[in-house]
C-alpha positions in Angstrom: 12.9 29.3 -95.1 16.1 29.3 -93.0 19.2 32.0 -93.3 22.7 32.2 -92.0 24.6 34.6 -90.5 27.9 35.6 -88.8 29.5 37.7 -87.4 27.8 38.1 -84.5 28.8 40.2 -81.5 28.2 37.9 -78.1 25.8 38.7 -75.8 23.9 41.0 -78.7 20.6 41.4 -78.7 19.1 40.5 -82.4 15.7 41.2 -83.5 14.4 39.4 -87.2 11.4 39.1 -88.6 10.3 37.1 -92.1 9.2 39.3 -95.3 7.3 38.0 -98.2 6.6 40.0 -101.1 3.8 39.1 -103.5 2.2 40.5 -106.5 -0.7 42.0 -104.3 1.8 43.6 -100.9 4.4 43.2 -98.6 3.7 41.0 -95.5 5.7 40.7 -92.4 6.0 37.8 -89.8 6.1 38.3 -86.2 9.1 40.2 -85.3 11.6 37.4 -82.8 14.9 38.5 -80.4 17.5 36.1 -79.8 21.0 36.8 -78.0 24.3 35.7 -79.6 25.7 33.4 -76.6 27.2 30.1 -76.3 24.2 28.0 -76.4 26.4 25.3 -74.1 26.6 28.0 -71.1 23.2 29.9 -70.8 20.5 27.1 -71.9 16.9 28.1 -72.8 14.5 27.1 -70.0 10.4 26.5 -69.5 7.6 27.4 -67.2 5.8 24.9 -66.0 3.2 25.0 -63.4 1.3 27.8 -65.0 -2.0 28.9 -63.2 -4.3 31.8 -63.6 -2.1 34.1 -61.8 1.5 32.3 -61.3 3.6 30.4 -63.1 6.9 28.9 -62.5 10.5 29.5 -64.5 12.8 27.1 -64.8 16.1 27.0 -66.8 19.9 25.7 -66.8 23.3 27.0 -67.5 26.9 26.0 -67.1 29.2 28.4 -65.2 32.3 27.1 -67.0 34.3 27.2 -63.0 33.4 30.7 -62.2 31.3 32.2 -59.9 28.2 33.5 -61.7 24.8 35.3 -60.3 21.7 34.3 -62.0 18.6 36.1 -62.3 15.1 35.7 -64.7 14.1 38.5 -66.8 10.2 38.7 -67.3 7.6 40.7 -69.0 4.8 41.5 -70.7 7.3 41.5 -74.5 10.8 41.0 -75.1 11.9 44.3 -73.4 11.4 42.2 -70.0 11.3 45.4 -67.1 11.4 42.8 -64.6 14.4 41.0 -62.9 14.2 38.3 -60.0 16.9 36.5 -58.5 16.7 33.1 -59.5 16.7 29.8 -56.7 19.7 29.7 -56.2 20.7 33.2 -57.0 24.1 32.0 -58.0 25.8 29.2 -59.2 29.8 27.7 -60.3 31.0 24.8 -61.8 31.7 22.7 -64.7 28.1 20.9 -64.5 24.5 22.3 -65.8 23.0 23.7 -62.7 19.4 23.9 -62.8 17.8 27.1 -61.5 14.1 28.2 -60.8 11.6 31.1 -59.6 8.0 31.1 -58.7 6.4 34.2 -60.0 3.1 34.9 -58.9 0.6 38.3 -59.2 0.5 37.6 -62.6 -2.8 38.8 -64.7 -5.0 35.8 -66.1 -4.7 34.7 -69.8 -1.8 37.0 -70.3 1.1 36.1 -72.6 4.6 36.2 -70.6 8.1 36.6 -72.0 11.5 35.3 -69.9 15.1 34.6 -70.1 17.9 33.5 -68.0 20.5 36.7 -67.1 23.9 34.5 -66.0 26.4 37.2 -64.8 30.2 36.8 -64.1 33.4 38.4 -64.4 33.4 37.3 -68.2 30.4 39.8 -68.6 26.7 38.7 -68.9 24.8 36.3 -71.2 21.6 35.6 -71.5 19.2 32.8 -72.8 16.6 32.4 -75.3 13.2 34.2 -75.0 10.6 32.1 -73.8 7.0 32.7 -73.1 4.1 31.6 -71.9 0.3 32.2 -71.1 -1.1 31.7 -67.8 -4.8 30.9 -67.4 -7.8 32.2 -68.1 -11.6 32.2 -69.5 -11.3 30.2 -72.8 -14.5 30.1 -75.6 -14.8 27.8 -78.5 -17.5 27.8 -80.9 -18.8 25.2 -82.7 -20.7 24.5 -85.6 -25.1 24.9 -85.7 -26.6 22.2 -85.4 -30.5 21.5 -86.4 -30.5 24.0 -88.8 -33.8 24.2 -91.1 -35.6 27.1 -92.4 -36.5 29.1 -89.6 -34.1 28.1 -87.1 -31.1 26.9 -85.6 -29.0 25.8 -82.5 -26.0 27.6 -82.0 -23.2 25.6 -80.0 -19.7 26.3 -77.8 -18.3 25.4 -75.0 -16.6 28.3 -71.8 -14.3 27.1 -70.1 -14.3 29.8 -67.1 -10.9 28.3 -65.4 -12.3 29.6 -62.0 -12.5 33.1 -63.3 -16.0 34.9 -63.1 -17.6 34.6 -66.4 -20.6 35.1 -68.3 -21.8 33.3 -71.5 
């Protein structure tokens, strides 16, 4: 399912979410946030190097010749309520410039949402929300084996990613 629309104001904030309607209720979809920016000038970005308790943002962005201060915003949804400066804190010229910041202090097997904040004196953009979950204690059952009338074994697997854990 895919819709268009115009008429977007830049550097809105828009918040969407699928409906379906079926003979037995209404059911929604996750509810997703984009900003209306030109997607040539503030890029989405990734984390990579995601631990237990850090993780590191990256993204890129294109100045278009003016000076422009860059920052991450990150949080727990896509309301942020944190702002770092990003490495390097600001940036100008025609060319992508890659930026970056190590968070750390994070809480294990928590999901994390970011974006690049580009700021300059043709007001601010942002990027796409991204996320991602940092480590944790992971569980996976699988199905009983030697099963017969009076008993069975039950099987899974923990994965305790250096976190205290009991199974």
């Amino acid at each position: 399912i895919q819709a268009h629309i115009s008429g977007l104001q830049q550097n809105q904030q828009y918040f969407f979410r699928l409906k379906g309607v079926t003979g037995t209720g209404t059911y929604y979809g996750d509810t997703k946030m984009f900003s209306a920016v030109n997607s040539s000038w503030v890029n989405k970005g990734n984390a990579t190097n995601v631990t237990l308790t850090s993780a590191e943002l990256n993204g890129n962005l294109n100045s278009n010749g003016l000076p422009t201060a860059v920052k991450f915003e990150y949080g727990l949804t896509v309301l942020y309520g944190n702002e770092v400066n990003a490495i390097p804190d600001s940036v100008n010229g025609f060319n992508n410039s890659f930026v970056t910041y190590p968070l750390t202090g994070l809480s294990p097997a928590t999901t994390y949402h970011f974006r690049i904040k580009a700021i300059n004196a043709n007001g601010t953009s942002y990027g796409v929300d991204m996320s991602f979950v940092t480590g944790g204690p992971s569980a996976n059952t699988y199905p009983a084996t030697n099963v017969n009338t009076n008993s069975a074994q039950l099987n899974g697997k923990v994965d305790a990613n250096n976190s205290p854990t009991a199974n």
